[in-house]
N, C-alpha and C positions, 0 to 999 in steps of 0.2 A: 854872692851867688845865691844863696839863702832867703833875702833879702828880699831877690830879682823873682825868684820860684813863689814865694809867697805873696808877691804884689800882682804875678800874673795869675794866680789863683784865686787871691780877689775880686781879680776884676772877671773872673769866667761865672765866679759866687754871684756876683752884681748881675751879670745877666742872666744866671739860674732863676733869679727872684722873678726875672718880669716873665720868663718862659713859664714857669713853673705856674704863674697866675695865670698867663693864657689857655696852658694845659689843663687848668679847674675849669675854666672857664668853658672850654669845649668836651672834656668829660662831662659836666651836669649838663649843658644840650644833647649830651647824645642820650646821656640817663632821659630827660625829657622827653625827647622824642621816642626815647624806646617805651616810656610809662604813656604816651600818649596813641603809640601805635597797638598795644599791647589789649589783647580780647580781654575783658574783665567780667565777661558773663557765659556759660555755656551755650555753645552753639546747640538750639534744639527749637524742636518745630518747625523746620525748613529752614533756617534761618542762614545763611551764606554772607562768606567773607569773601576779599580780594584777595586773593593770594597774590600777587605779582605785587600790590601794594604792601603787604607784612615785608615781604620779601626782601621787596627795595628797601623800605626802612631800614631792616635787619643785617644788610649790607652795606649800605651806610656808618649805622652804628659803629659797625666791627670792622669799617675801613679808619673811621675815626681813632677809635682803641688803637688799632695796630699803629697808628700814625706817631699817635702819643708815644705808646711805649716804644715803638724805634726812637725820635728824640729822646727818650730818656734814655736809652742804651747809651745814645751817640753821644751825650752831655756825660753822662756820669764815667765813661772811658776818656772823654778828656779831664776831666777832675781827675781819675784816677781812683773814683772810690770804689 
């Protein structure tokens, strides 16, 4: 019984690895995109931005994030950690 628990715990370990690398994988794009969408110089002397384009980055981003961490909710409740 023991035995049975720990080889299906393996095998859920086995697939943590390749998620887990996907989930890096798509944290540093979003990191990217949020360092590339990101104002790096003060708005001055008339100077205007897109709002609607921060925006959407910005909610992207943070649909990305939440994505991740609900899989990692959903993964580490079935491990059990």
């Amino acid at each position: 019984m023991v035995l049975l628990q720990l080889m299906t715990q393996m095998a859920y370990l086995n697939e943590w690895v390749v998620l887990e690398s996907d989930h890096i994988d798509g944290l540093s794009g979003v990191v990217e995109d949020l360092e590339a969408s990101t104002l790096r110089h003060p708005l001055i002397g008339g100077a205007k931005v897109c709002v609607v384009v921060f925006v959407s980055f910005w909610l992207n981003a943070c649909k990305e994030t939440l994505t991740s961490l609900l899989c990692l909710h959903i993964y580490s409740q079935i491990l059990n950690i």
